[in-house]
Each structure stands twice: as C-alpha cells, then as structure tokens.
Backbone as a ProteinNet text record, in pm:
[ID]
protein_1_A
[PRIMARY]
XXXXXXXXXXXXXXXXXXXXXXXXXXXXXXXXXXXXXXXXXXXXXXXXXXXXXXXXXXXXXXXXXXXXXXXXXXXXXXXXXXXXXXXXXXXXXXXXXXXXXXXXXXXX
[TERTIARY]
10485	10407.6	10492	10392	10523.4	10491.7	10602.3	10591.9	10516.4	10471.8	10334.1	10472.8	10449.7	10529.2	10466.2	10371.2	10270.3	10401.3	10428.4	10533.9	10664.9	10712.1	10869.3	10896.4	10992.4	11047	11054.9	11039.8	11057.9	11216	11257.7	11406.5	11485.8	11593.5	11681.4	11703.3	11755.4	11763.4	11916.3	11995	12116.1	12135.9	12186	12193.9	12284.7	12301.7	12357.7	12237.1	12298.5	12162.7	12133.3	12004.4	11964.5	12001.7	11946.4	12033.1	11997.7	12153.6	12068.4	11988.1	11948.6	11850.2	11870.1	11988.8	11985.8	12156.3	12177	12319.7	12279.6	12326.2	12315.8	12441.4	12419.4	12541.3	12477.9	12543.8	12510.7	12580.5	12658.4	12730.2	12843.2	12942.3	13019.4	13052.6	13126.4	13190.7	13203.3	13258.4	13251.7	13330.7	13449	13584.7	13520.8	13443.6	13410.1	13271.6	13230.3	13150.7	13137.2	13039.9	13077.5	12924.2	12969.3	12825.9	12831.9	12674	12622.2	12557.8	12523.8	12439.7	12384.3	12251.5	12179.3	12201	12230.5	12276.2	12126	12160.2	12060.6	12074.8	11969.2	12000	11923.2	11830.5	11687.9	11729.3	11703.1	11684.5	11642.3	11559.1	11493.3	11537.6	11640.2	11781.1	11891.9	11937.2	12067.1	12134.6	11996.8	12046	12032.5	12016.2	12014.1	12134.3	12218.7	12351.8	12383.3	12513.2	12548.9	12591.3	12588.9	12692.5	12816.2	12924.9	13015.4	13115.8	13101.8	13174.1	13029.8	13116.2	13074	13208.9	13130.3	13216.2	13148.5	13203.3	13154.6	13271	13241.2	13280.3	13201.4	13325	13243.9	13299.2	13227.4	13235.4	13269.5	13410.4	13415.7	13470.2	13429.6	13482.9	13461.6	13326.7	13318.9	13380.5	13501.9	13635	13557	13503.5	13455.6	13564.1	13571.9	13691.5	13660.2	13739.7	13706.5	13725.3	13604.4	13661.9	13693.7	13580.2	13591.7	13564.4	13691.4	13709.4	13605.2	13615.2	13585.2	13555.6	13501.3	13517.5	13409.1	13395.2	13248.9	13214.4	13222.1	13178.4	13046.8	12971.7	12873.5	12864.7	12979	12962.2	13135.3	13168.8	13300.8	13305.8	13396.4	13434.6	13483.2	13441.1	13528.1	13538.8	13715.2	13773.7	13845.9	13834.9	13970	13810.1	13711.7	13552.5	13581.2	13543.9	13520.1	13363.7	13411.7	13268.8	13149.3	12999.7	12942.6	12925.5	13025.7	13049.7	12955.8	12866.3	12798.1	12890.2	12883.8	12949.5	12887.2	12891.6	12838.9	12861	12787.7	12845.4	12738.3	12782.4	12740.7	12815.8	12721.6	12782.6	12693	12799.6	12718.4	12718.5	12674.2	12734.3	12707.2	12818.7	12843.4	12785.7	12789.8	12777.6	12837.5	12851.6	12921.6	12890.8	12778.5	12716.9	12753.6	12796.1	12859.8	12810.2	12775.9	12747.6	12600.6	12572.4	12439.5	12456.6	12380	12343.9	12395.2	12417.1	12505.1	12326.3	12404.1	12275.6	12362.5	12287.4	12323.6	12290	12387.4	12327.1	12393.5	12321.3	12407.5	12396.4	12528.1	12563.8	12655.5	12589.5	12664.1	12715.3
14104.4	14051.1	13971.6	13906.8	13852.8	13883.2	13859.6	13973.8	13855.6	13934.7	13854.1	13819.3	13716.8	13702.2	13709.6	13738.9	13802.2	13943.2	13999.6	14122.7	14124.1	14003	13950.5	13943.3	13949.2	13872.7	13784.7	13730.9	13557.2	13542.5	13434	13372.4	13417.5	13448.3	13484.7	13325	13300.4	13181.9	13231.2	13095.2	13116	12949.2	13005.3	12875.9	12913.6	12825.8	12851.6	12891.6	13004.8	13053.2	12959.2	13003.8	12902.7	12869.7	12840.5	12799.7	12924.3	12966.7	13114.7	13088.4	13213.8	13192.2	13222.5	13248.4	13275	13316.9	13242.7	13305.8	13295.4	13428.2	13502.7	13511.9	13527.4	13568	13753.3	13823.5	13976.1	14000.9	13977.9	14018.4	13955.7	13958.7	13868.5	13878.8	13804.8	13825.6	13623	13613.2	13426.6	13388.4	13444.5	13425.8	13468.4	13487.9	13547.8	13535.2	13548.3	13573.6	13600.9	13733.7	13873.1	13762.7	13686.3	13597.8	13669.8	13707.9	13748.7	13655.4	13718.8	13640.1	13714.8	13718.6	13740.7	13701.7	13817.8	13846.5	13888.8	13851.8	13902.4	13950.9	14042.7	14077.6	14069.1	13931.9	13864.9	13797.2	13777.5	13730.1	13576.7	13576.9	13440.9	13376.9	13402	13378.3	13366.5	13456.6	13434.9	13370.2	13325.2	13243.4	13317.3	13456	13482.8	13569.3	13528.2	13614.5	13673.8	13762.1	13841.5	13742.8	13747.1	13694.2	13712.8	13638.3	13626.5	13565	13535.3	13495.1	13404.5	13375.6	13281.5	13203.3	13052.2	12994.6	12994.1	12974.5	12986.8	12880.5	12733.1	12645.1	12651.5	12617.9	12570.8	12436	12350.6	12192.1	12199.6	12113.9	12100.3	11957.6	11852.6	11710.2	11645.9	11647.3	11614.3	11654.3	11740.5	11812	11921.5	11957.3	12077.2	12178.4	12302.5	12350.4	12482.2	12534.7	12680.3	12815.5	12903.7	13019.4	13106.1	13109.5	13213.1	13081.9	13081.1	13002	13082.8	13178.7	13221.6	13330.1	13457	13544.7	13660.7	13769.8	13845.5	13939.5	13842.5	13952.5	13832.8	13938.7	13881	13916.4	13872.5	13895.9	13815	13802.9	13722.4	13733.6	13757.7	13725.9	13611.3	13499.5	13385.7	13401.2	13407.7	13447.9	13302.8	13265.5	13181.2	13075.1	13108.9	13017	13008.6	12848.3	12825.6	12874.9	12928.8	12956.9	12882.9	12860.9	12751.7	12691.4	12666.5	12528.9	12602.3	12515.9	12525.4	12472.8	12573.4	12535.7	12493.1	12428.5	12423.4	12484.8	12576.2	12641.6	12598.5	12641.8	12582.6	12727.8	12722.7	12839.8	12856.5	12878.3	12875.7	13025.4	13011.2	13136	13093.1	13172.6	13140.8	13205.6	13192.1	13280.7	13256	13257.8	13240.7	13071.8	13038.4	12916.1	12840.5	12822.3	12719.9	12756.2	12708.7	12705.6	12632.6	12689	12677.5	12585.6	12490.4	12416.1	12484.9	12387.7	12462.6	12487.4	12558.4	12615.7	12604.9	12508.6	12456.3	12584.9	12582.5	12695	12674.6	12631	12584.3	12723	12771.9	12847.1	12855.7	12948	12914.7	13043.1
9768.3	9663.5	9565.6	9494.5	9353.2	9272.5	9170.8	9038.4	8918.1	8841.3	8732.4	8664.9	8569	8496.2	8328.7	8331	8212.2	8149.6	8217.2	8175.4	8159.4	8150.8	8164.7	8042.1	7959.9	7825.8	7830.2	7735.5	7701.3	7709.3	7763.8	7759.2	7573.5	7604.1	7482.4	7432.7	7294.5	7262.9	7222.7	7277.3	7308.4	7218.6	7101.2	6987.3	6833.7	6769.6	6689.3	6558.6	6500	6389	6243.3	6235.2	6160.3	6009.4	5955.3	5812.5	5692.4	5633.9	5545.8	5482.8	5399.2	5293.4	5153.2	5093.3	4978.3	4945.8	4828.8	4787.7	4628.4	4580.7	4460.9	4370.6	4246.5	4180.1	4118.2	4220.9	4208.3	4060.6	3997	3854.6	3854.3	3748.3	3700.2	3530.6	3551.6	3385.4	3381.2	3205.6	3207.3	3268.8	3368.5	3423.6	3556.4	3630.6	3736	3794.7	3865.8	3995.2	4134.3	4139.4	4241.1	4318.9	4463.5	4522.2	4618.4	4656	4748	4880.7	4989.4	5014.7	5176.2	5224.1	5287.9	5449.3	5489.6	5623.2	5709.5	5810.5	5958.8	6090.4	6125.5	6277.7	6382.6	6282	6336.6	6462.6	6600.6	6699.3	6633.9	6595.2	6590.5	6441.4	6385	6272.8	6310.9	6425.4	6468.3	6574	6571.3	6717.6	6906	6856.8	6976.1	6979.2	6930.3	6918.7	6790.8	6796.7	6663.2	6557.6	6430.8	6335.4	6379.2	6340.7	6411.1	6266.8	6169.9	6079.9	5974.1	5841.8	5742.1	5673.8	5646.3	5558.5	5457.8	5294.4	5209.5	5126.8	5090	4968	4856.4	4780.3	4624.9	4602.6	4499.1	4504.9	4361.2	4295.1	4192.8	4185.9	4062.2	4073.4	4212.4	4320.8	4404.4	4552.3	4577.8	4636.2	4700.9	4810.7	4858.4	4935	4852.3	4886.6	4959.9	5090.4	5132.5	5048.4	5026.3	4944.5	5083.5	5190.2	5272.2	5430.1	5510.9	5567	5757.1	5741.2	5885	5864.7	5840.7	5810.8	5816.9	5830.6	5889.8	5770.1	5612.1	5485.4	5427.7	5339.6	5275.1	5149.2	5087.7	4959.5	4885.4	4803.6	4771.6	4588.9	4540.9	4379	4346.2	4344	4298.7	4127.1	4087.2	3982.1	3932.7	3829.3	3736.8	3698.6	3695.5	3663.3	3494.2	3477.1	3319.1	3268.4	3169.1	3143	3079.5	3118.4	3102.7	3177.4	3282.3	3422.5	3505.1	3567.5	3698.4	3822	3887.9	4018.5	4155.2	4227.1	4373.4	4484	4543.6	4661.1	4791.3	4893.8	5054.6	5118	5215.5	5289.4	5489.6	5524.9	5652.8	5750.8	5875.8	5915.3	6112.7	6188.4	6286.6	6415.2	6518.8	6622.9	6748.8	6820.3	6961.1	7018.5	6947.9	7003.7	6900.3	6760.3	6670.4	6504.4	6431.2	6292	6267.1	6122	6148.2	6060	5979.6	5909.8	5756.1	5674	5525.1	5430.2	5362	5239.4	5117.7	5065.3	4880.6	4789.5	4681.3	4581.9	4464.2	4317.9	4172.5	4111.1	4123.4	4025.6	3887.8	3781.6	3631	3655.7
[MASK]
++++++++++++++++++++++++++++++++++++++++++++++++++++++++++++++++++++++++++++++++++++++++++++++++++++++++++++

C-alpha cells in the first residue's frame, strides 16, 4: 500500500531565524545600561534550528560598533554612557543557517 501523507509532518524549515522582537533597557544607572532582549525556541522564529549566537552594536556619530560580537547571551551592560545621550542599538541573532535580519532600538 502507500502511506497517506495527511499524517506526515510538514518539512522542518531549515533557514536563518527571523528578525527579533524587542531590546529593552532592563535597569541602569546615567553611566550605564543593563539591555535585554528576547530570545526563542519557536520553530517558526528560529529558523528551524537552535540559537546559536547574537550580535549586538550600538551606533554613535554614525560608527556602528560591536558590543557583543558572536555570542549565546541575552542580556549585556553597556557602561562609560553620557547621560541624556540616546544611543542606537541593532542586534541580530544566528543559527546554523546564517543571521537574521538586524532589529533597530533608540535607547536613553
């Protein structure tokens, strides 16, 4: 006989995950900020595969610089911040299949 395919799983999606959703400033002082940001173990977020690292820049005078170049944390203190200054951050996150698209976030 042949087998129905009504009862099969759908194909795994074997891709790079999609773009995050949120980066936070969890607490902080005027010299500091403790940024968060929103991790997954969504199939249909991750691409199909595990997290595997994040980059995380901040943009100052146009210059986009690495805070967290490769790395498998979700959360970071960026320290020596003027206080008042809004900063720019971007952050991505990886999986076996490549990087996902960056996510903008203005933080004071």
């Amino acid at each position: 006989g042949t087998e129905s395919s009504e009862n099969s799983s759908p194909p795994t999606m074997q891709k790079p995950p999609i773009t995050l959703s949120s980066l936070t400033k969890s607490s902080g002082t005027e010299s500091q900020s403790v940024l968060t940001w929103t991790t997954s173990t969504v199939a249909s977020e991750t691409g199909g595969s595990a997290i595997t690292g994040y980059n995380l820049q901040y943009q100052l005078s146009g210059t986009w610089t690495d805070l967290i170049a490769d790395t498998l944390v979700a959360t970071y203190t960026h320290t020596g911040l003027t206080s008042g200054t809004a900063y720019e951050y971007r952050y991505r996150a990886k999986n076996v299949h490549g990087w996902s698209s960056y996510t903008t976030a203005t933080i004071t």
